[in-house]
N, C-alpha and C positions, 0 to 999 in steps of 0.2 A: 809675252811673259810679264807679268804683274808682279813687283817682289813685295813681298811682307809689310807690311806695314804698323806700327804700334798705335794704336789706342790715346791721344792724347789728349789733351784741352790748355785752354789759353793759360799763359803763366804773364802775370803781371813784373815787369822787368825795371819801371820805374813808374811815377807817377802819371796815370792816364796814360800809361803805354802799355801794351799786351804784346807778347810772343805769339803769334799763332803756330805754332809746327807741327810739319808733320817729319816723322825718322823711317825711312824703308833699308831693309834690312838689305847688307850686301852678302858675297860671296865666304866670307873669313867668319862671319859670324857680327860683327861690329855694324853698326846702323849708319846710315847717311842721312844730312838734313834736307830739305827742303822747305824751309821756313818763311812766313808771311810776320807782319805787323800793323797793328791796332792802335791809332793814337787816339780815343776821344776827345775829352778835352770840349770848347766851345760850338767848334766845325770839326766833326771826328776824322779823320781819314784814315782810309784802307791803302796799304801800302803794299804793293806786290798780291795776285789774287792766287798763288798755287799753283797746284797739279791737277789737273781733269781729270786724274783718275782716282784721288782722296778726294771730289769735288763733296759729296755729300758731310762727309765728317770736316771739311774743310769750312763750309761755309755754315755747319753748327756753330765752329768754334765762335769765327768772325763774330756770326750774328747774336753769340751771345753776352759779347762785349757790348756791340749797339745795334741799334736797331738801326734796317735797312733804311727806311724815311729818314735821317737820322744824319745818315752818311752825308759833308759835304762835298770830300776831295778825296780822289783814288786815284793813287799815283804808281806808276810803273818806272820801275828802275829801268830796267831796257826789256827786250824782247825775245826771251828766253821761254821754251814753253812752260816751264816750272815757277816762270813770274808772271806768267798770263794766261795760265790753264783756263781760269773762269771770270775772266774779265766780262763776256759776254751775260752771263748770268748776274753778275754784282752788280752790272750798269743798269739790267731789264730793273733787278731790286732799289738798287741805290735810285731812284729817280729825281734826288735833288742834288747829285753829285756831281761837280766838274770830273773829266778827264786830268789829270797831268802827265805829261811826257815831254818828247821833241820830236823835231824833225825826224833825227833817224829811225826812231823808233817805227813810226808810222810809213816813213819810205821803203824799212824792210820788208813792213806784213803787208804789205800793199799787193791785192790781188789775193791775199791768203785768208787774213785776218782783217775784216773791214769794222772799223771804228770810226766813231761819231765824230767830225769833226766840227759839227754846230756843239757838241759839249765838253769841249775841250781848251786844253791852255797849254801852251808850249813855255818850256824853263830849260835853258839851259843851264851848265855848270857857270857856279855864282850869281845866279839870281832867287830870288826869294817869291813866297807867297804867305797872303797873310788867311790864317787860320782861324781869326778871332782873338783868343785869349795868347798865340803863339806865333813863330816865325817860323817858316821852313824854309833851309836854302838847298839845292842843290847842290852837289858836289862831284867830282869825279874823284872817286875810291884809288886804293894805292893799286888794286889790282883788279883787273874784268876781262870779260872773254869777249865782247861786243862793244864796238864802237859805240854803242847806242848810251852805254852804261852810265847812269847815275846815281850815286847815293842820295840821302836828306837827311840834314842836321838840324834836332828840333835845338834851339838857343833856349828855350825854357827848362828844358831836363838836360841839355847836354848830353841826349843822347845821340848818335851815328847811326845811321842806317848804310852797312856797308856793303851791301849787294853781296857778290858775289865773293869777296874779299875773307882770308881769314879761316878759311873749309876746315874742317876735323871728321873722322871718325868720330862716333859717338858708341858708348859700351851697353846703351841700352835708353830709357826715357830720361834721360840727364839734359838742362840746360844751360848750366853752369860752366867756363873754362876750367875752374876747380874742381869739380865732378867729375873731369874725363881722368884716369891714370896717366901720367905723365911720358911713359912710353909710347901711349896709343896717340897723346897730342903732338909728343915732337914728330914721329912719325909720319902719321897721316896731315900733318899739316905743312911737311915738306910736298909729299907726294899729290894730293889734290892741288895745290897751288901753286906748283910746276905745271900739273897737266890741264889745269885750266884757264894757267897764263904764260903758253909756253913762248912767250915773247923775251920772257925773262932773261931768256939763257943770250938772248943780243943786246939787252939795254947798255947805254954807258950807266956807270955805276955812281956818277956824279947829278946828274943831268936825272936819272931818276930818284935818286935819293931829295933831290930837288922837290918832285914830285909828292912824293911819300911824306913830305912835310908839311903842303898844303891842309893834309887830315891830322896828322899827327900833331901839328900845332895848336889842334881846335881845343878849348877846354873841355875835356870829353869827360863823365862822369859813367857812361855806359857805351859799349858798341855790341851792337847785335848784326848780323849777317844771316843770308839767306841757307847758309851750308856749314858755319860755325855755330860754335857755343856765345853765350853771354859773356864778353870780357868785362872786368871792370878793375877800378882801381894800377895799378902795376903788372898785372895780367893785358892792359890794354899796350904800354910801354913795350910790355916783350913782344907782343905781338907785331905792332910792326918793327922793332927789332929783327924777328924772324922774318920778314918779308923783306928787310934789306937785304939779308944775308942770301936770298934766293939769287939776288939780282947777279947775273953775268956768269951764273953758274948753272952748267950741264943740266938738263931736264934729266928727270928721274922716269926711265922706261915704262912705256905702259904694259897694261897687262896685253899678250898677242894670243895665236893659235894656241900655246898650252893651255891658258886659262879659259877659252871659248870652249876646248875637248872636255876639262872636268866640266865644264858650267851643262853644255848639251850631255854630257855622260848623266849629271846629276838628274835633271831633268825628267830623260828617259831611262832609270835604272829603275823599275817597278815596288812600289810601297812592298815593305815586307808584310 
């Protein structure tokens, strides 16, 4: 089952950075993200390469920010398939691109997903690469569902790249935290962020808030995530506000067998 998917194109989110996203529609009616990023810039890089199954509108978008020849550095947050849908096709295009990742990344798809390691560079969280005109560090995000996970913080825009961190509903082609209705973001941004870091509900609540400061301390002028909107400004404050307040508290149930019977009822109940 393929679910819906919107029609989008790149949206520029700060200077020499592009949003790539794609939104596929859920169960309720409300969209979910999957979102990639485009830093041009001196040495451009492609950040996170999507879902293999928006691969065609996906690498429209990218490629219309830069061109393939173009690309120097393509970086994976971790290894998620909706962050590495079409790595394999961005690398045939990208041919003057480094790899960036780590260890774990390539330890998990190993035997799966086989990747170039003569064109690669391993970064862990706190170390840096130089881009040309920019810095990019690594980071480990307040929240991920994989060991493997990194974010990257460009020091020239201050923007975050915060993986997996931050999730919402979305009410249709909106990129903005201000864009979403306020009921649909406190909401869905408890529920996707419990169940995609349901570690939450054991942390100490000192000891991670410890954590949540590492990013939160950065001069941030923008954060964009793979399953959130764009926060900016005091929109980025509340946001990990709200991702403290998860910590040490009860995960919020997933959807079980009721929601599988309407989803297969939907399915097979015949077009009128």
């Amino acid at each position: 089952m393929i679910p819906q998917t919107l029609a989008t194109t790149a949206q520029p989110i700060a200077p020499e950075t592009w949003l790539i996203p794609t939104l596929a529609a859920e169960p309720s009616g409300a969209y979910f993200g999957a979102h990639s990023l485009v830093i041009r810039g001196q040495e451009p890089v492609i950040v996170d390469t999507g879902c293999s199954m928006v691969r065609d509108a996906w690498m429209e978008q990218a490629f219309s920010v830069v061109e393939p020849a173009d690309v120097r550095w393509i970086f994976l947050s971790h290894d998620d398939h909706d962050h590495i849908g079409n790595i394999h096709e961005v690398l045939a295009r990208c041919v003057n691109a480094t790899l960036v990742c780590n260890f774990s990344i390539v330890a998990r798809l190993l035997g799966d997903v086989e990747l170039p390691l003569e064109r690669m560079r391993w970064l862990d969280a706190g170390q840096s690469f130089d881009a040309g005109d920019r810095t990019l560090t690594a980071v480990r995000p307040p929240m991920f569902d994989s060991p493997a996970t990194r974010g990257l913080y460009d020091s020239s825009t201050r923007v975050l790249w915060a993986a997996d961190s931050f999730g919402t509903f979305f009410p249709g082609e909106v990129y903005e935290a201000s864009e979403i209705p306020p009921e649909m973001y406190e909401q869905s941004f408890v529920a996707l962020n419990s169940w995609n870091t349901p570690w939450l509900e054991w942390v100490d609540v000192d000891r991670y808030a410890a954590h949540v400061r590492a990013t939160a301390d950065l001069p941030l002028e923008v954060v964009a995530s793979a399953h959130g909107p764009v926060h900016r400004g005091q929109q980025i404050t509340d946001a990990f506000r709200r991702t403290l307040e998860l910590a040490a508290q009860p995960a919020v149930p997933m959807p079980g067998q009721e929601a599988l019977d309407v989803l297969v009822g939907a399915l097979l109940t015949p077009a009128a």
